[in-house]
N, C-alpha and C positions, 0 to 999 in steps of 0.2 A: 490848111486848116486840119485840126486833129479831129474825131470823132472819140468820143469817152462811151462805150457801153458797159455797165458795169461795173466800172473800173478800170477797163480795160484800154488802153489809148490804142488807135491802129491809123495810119494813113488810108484817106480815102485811096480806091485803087477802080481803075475804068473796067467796063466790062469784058476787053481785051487782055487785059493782064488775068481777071477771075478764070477766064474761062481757058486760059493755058497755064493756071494752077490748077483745075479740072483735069484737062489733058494730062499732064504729069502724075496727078495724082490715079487716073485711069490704068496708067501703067502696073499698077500693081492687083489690078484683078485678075481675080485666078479663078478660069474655068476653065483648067486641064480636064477633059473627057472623064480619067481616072478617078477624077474625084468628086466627081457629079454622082446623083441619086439618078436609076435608070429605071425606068418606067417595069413595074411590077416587083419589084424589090420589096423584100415584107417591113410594115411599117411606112408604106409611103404612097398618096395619093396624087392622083392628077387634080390638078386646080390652074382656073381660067384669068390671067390678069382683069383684072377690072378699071385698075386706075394706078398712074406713076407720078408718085411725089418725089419731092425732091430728094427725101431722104429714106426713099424705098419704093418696092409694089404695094399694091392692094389687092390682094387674089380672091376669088372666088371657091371653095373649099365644093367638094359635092354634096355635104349635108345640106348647103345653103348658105351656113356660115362666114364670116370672112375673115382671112388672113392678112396679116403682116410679113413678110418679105425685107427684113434691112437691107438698106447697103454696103453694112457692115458684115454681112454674110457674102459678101463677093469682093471683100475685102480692100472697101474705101468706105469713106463716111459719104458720097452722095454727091449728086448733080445731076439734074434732071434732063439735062442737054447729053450725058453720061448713061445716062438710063435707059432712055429713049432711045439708041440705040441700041445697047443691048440687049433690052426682050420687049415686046408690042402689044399693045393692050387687044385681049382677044387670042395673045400665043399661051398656050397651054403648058406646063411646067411640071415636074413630077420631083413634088416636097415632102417633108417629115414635117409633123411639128414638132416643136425644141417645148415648146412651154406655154402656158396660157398667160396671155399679157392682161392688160385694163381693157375695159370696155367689152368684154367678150371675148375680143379679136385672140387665133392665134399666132403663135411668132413659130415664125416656119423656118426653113433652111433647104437649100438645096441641094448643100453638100453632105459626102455620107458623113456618119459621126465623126470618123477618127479625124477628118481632116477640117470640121467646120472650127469657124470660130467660139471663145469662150459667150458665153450668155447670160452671164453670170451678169445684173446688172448694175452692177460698182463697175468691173471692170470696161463694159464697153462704155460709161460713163468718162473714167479715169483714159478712155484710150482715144472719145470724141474732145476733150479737153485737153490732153496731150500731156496728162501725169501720171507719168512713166512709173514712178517712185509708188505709188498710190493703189498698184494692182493688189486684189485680195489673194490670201493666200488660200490653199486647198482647205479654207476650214469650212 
């Protein structure tokens, strides 16, 4: 049986196969030390995880505020099985904000500048949809 979402046809697939498309996909996070944000660096705070979605953190800011955390800032699009190990709701993280999203929230990053991802967002759009062709240019 096919599944149409969208348009989209895909084979049903069990949760054994999902979760070592995860694993594969885990392989490409990159938390080389060097490219991490280090605690007291100007421009960057401590903030407290609060909650892990699938398709990122929910941090706690010191003003009170809350942040957004992608998992596209640790360069995969997400899996909470994937997450969850990586950092623990309650470990403490030392981020920048990148930009003010919707709802308040900010969109943080924990990489220093040169090395984070674009933020731009066409392109992490164009790059959770996997059109390649479709990246905005420096305008």
């Amino acid at each position: 049986m096919r599944l149409s979402v969208r348009g989209i046809r895909r084979e049903p697939i069990s949760q054994a196969q999902r979760n070592a498309e995860l694993e594969e996909e885990a392989k490409n996070i990159d938390l080389a030390p060097h490219k991490l944000l280090e605690k007291g660096e100007p421009g960057t705070m401590q903030a407290v995880i609060k909650d892990v979605m699938p398709v990122g953190y929910f941090l706690t800011l010191p003003t009170g505020r809350e942040g957004y955390l992608p998992a596209l800032d640790l360069g995969f699009t997400g899996g909470i099985v994937i997450l969850e190990r990586l950092f623990k709701v309650g470990q403490e993280l030392t981020v920048r904000v990148v930009r003010r999203g919707g709802g308040g929230r900010e969109i943080l990053s924990i990489k220093k500048p040169e090395f984070a991802p674009n933020t731009d967002p066409r392109y992490i759009f164009s790059q959770r949809w996997g059109n390649q062709g479709n990246k905005p240019t420096g305008s």
